[in-house]
N, C-alpha and C positions, 0 to 999 in steps of 0.2 A: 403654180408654186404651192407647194404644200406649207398648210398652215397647221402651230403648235398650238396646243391649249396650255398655259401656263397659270398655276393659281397660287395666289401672293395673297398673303394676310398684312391688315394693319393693324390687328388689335392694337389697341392703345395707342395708335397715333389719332390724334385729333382734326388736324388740317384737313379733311379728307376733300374739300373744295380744289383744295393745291392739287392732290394727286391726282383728281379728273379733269384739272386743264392743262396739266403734265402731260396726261397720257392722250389726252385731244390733240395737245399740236405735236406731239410725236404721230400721229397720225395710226393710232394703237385701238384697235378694237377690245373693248370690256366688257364683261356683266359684274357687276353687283352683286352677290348673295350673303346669305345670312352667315355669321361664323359661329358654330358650336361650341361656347368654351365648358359644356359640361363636362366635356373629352376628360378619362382620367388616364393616370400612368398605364394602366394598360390599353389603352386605343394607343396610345405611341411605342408599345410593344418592351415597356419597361418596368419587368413585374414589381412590385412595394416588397416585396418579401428578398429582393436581391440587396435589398441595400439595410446595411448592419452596421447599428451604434459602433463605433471603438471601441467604447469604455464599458467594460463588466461589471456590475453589482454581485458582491459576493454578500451570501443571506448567513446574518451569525444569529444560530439558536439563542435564547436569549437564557435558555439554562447554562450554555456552557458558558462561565464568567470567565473563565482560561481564554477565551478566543480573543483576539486582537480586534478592537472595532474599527471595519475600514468598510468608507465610502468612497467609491469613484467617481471621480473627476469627472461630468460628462460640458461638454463644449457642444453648445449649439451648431447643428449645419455639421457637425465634423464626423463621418461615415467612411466606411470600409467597406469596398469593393471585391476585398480580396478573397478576407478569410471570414469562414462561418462566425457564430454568435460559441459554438462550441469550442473549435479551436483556440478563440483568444477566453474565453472562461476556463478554459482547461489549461492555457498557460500560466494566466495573471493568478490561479489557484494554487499551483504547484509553486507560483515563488512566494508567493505568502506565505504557506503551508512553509518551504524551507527555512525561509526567515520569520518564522513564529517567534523565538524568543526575543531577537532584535525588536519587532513590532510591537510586544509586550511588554520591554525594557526600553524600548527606547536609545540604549548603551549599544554605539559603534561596536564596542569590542562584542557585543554577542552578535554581528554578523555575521553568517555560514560563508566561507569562501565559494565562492558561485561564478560559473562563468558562463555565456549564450549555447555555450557546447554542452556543458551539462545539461541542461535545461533540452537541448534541441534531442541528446542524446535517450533520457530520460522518456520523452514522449515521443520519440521515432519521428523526428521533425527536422529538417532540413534548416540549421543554422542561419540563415537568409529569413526564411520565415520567420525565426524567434524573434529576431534582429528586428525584423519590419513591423512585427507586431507590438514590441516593447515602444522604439521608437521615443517619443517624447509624452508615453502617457503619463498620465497622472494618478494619483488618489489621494483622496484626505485622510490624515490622520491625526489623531489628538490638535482637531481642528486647524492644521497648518497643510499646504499641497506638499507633496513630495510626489519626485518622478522613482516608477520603476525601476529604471535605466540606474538608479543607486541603491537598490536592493543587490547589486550583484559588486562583490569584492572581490580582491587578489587574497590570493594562498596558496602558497605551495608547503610551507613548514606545515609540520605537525606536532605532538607531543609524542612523550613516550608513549603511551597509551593508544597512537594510531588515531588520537584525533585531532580534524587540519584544525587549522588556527587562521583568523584573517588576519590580514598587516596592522588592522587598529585594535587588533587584541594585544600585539606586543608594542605598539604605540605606548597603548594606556600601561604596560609593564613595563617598559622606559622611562616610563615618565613618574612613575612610582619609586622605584630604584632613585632615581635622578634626585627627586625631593628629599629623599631620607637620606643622600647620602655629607659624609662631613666634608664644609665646603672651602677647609682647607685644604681638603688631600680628598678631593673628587675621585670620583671613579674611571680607569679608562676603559674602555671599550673592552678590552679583556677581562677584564675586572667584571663590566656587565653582561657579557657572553656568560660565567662562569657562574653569575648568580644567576641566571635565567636559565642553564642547565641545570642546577637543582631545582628551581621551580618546575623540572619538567619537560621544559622546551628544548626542541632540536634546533640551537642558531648555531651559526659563524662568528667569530669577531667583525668579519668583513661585512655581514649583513647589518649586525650591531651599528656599526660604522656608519652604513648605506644610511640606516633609518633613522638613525639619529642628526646627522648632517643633512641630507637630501629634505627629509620626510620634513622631522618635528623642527630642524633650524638651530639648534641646540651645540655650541661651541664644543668644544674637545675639552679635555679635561684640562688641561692648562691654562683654556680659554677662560675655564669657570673659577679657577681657582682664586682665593682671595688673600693674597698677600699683606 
């Protein structure tokens, strides 16, 4: 009968009395040897240079005071398998860079309407990829975490002038309208369409409507009125 060499490690198990009168009355022939645990990742054929932090540090010159100071999030043990050290510094770069004024201001309303398409389309990336790389990271800023994943807004409106506008640009101009107006004889929704096109902006009454009911929660003009 042909016989197998099979070799089993116990590092770190202690009992090792148990295991040689285990393998006694199973009636199991052994040797004993030494085990090498100098072995590093590459004796197990797992190069150190395949496995990459998630989270990017981006380096702000310390001349330029214009720059946003942000520190990323790093999480112990938490590594990507996927994509290079490049690829995700070359993303988390490009959406900073796009929301530079938001990250300076701080103010929703200056965020760029941004979506994983632009982003994936921008650096010739397969949408999937942005998507996975963004994922649930993180970064500090003005000492609090924020995730990525709210760097990127809805816009389709724009202005006259051809530039978009995010949804919390005209939030904050709803909500501006709304305070100053007289709250016997509120504004309705046409009303605020009508002032928001001279400010510039390309709305609907119907969208008017959307964002102010859906979004900010904000009664209709009759709702508000004060009899």
């Amino acid at each position: 009968m042909e016989q197998k060499q099979i070799l089993v490690t116990f590092e770190g198990y202690k009992n090792y009395d148990l295991i040689r009168a285990l393998l006694r009355e199973l009636n199991i022939q052994f040797e004993e040897i030494a085990y090498d645990s100098s072995r590093n990742s590459t004796d197990t054929g797992i190069a150190e240079n395949n496995i990459q932090d998630t989270t990017a540090t981006q380096d702000v010159s310390p001349e330029d005071k214009t720059e946003p100071k942000i520190q990323s999030k790093h999480r112990e043990n938490n590594f990507d398998f996927t994509f290079s050290n490049d690829t995700v510094d070359l993303t988390l770069q490009f959406i900073r860079e796009k929301q530079k004024a938001y990250l300076q201001s701080g103010l929703l309303r200056d965020l760029v309407p941004m979506k994983y398409l632009d982003v994936a389309q921008a650096l010739d990336k397969d949408i999937s990829t942005i998507a996975r790389i963004i994922g649930d990271r993180e970064y500090v800023f003005q000492g609090k975490v924020h995730y990525y994943k709210d760097l990127f807004a809805e816009g389709r409106l724009v202005t006259d002038d051809g530039r978009p506008v995010s949804q919390y640009e005209f939030f904050d101009e709803i909500l501006d309208i709304l305070k100053n107006e007289n709250k016997y004889r509120p504004h309705t929704d046409e009303e605020i369409k009508e002032i928001l096109n001279k400010r510039g902006y390309n709305i609907e009454r119907r969208t008017v409507c959307k964002y102010r009911n859906d979004f900010l929660e904000i009664e209709s003009s009759h709702g508000r009125k004060i009899f």
